[in-house]
C-alpha positions as a printed NumPy array, in Angstrom:
array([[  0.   ,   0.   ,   0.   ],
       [  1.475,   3.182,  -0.734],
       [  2.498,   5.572,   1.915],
       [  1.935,   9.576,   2.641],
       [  2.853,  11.541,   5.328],
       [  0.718,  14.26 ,   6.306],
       [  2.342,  17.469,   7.907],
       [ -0.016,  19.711,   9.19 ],
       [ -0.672,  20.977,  12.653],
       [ -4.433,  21.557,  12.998],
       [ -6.153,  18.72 ,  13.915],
       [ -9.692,  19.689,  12.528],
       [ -8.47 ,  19.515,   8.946],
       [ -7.465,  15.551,   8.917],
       [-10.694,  14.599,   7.885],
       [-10.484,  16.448,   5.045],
       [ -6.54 ,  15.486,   4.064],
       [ -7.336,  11.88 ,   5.133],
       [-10.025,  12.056,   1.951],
       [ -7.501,  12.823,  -0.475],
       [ -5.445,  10.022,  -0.034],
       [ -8.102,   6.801,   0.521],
       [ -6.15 ,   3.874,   0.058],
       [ -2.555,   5.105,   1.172],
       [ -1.749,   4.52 ,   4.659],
       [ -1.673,   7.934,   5.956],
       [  1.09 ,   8.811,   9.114],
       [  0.693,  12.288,  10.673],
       [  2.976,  14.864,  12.442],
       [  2.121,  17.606,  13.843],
       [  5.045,  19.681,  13.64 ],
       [  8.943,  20.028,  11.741],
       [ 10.669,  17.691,  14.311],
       [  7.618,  14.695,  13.911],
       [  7.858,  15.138,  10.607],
       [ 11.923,  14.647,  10.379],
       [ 11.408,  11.59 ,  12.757],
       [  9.196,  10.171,  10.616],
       [ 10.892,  10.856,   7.842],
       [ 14.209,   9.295,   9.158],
       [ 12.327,   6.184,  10.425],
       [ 10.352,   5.542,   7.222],
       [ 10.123,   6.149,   3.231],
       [  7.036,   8.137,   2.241],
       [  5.896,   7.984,  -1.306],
       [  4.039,  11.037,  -1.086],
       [  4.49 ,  14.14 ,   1.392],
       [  1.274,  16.594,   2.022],
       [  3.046,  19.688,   3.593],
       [  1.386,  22.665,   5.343],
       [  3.388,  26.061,   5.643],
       [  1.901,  26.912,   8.695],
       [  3.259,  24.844,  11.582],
       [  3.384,  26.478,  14.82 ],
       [  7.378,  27.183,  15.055],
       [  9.284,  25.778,  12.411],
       [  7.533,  26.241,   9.103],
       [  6.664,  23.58 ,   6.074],
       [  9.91 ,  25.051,   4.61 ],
       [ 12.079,  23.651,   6.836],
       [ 10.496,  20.344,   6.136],
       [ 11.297,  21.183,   2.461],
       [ 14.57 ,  21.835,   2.847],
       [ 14.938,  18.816,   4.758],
       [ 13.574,  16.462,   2.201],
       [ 15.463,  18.257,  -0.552],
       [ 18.385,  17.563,   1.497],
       [ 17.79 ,  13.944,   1.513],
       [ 19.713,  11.436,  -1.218],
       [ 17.658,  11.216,  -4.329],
       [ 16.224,   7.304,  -3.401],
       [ 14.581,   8.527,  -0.014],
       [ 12.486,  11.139,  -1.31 ],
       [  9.265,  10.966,  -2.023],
       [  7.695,  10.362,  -5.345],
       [  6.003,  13.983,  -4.833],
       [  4.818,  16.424,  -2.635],
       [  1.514,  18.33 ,  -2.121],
       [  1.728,  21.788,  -0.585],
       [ -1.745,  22.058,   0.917],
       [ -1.118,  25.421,   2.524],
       [ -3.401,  28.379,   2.75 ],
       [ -0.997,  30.426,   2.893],
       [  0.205,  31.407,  -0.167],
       [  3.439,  33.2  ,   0.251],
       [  5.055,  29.93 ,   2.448],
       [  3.293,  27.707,   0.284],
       [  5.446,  29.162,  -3.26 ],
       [  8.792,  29.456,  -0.492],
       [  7.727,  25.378,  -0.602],
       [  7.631,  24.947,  -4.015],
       [ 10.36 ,  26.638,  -5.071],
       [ 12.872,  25.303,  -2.615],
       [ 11.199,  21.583,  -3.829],
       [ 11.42 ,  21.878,  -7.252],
       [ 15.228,  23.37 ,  -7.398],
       [ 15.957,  20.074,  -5.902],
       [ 14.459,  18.96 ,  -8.853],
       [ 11.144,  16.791,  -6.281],
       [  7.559,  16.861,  -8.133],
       [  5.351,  18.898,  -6.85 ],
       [  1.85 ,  20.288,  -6.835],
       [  0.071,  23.051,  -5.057],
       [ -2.921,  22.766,  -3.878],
       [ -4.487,  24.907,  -1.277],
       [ -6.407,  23.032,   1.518],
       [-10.106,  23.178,   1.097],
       [ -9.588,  22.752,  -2.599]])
């Protein structure tokens, strides 16, 4: 079963995340350093990232997975964040390390 990692640190919006990925088995972190733990423990084939997070922000978890060797990464990554100036500081800092990814805003 294919994997995803949700990152996101209000816990009234998994419902909705959990919908878009039926049929992956979905881990959750609530913040940068779950999210690194997870990520060291376990290969994700798909990260959903919020920008958002309470301290640290989704990009430091983008620089961390850029930072990772090529076969560790995941497949892609969904920036789900409402915010739209974090969420483009996401995608740009994932796609110059050359990781898919696709924006779309939560409650889209």
């Amino acid at each position: 079963m294919p994997t995803v990692l949700i990152v996101e640190d209000c816990a009234e919006r998994d419902a909705v995340l959990r919908r878009r990925f039926v049929g992956y088995n979905v881990t959750i972190a609530r913040s940068y350093d779950e999210a690194v733990a997870h990520l060291q423990e376990a290969y994700f084939d798909v990260v959903s990232l919020d920008y958002d997070l309470g301290g640290a922000n989704g990009n430091d978890v983008a620089m961390f997975l850029a930072g990772l060797p090529v076969p560790r990464r995941p497949h892609a990554v969904i920036v789900h964040s409402m915010n739209p100036v974090g969420a483009q500081r996401i995608l740009r800092t994932l796609e110059t390390a050359g990781i898919s990814t696709v924006y779309r805003p939560f409650g889209s």
